[in-house]
C-alpha positions as CSV (number, residue, x, y, z in Angstrom):
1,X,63.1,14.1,5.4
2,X,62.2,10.8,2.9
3,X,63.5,8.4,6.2
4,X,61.0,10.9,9.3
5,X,58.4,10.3,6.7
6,X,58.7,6.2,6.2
7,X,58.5,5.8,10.0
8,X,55.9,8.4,10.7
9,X,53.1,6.8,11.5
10,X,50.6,8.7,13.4
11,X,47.6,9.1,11.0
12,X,47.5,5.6,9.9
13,X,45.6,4.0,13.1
14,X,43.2,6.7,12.4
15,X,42.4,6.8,9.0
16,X,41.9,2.7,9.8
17,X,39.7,2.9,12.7
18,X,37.3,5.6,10.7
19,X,37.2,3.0,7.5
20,X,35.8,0.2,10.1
21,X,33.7,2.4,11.9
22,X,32.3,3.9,8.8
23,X,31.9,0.3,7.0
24,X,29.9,-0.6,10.1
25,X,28.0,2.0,9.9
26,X,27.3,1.8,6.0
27,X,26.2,-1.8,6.7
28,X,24.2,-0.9,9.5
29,X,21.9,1.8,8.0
30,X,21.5,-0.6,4.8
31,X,20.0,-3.0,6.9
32,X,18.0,0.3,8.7
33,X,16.1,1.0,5.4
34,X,15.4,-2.6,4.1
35,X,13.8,-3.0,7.8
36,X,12.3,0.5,7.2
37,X,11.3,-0.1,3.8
38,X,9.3,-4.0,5.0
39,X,7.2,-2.0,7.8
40,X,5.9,0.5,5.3
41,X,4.8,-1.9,3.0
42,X,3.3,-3.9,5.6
43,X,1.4,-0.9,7.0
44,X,0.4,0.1,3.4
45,X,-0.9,-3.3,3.0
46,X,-2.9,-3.3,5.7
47,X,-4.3,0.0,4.9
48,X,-5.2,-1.4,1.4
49,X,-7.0,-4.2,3.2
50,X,-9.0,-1.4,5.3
51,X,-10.0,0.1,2.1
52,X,-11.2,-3.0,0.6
53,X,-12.9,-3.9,3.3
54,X,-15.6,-0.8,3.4
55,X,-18.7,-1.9,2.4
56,X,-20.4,0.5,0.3
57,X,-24.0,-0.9,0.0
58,X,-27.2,1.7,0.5
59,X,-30.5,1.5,0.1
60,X,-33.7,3.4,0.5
61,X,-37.2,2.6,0.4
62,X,-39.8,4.3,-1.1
63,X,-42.0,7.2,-0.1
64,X,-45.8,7.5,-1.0
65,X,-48.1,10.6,-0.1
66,X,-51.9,10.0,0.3
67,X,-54.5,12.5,-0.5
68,X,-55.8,13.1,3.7
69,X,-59.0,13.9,2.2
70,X,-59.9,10.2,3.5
71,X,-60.5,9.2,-0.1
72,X,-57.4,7.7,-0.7
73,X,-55.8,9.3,-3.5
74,X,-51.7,9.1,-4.0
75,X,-50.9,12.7,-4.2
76,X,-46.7,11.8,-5.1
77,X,-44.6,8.6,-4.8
78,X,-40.9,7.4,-5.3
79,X,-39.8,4.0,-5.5
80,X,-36.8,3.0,-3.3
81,X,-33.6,1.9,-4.9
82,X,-30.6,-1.1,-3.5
83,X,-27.0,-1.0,-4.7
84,X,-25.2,-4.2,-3.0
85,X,-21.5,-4.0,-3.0
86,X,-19.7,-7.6,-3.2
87,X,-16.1,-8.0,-2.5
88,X,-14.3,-7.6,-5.7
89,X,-11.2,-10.0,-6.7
90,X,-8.4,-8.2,-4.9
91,X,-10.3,-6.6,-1.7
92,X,-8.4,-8.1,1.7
93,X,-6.1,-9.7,-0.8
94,X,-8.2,-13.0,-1.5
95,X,-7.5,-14.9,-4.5
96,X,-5.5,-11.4,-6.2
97,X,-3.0,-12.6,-8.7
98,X,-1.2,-9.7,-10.0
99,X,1.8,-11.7,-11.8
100,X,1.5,-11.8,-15.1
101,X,1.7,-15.1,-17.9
102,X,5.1,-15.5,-20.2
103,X,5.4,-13.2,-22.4
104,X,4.1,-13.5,-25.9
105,X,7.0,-14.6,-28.9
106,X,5.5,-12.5,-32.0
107,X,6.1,-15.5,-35.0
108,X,4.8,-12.6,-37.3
109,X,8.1,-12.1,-38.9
């Protein structure tokens, strides 16, 4: 029984032809998700850019009611009002340095 077993060899072209296909396809999904993993980053950073690049600026301009008597008398009034919205460091990724310096030694003891 020891000596059918030694040459018995059926299951051994098998077991090698799965561990190659299965490396294979370990190495190819790896390289699946860091591909996968670049686009979304990209895409986020483009949606970031969209974001940033909304300009939020309003204005309104005043109002003034006159008395229609003819004598001209202001019966109410508002003033208008201007908010201007400038691009702010990191909008469209423009001059945006997010690294930060060496760290600090503490010498205090």
């Amino acid at each position: 029984m020891f000596k059918q077993l030694l040459r018995d060899e059926s299951g051994a072209i098998i077991s090698a032809e799965l561990v190659l296909v299965l490396t294979i396809l370990v190495i190819g999904v790896i390289v699946g998700l860091n591909e996968v993993a670049v686009a979304v980053n990209t895409e986020l950073n483009d949606v970031s850019n969209a974001i940033g690049a909304v300009d939020q600026s309003f204005f309104f301009s005043g109002l003034k009611g006159i008395d229609a008597g003819g004598v001209g008398k202001i019966k109410s009034a508002t003033s208008g009002s201007r908010f201007l919205d400038l691009h702010d460091d990191c909008d469209k990724n423009t001059s945006c340095d997010l690294v930060c310096g060496p760290p600090i030694v503490d010498t205090c003891g």
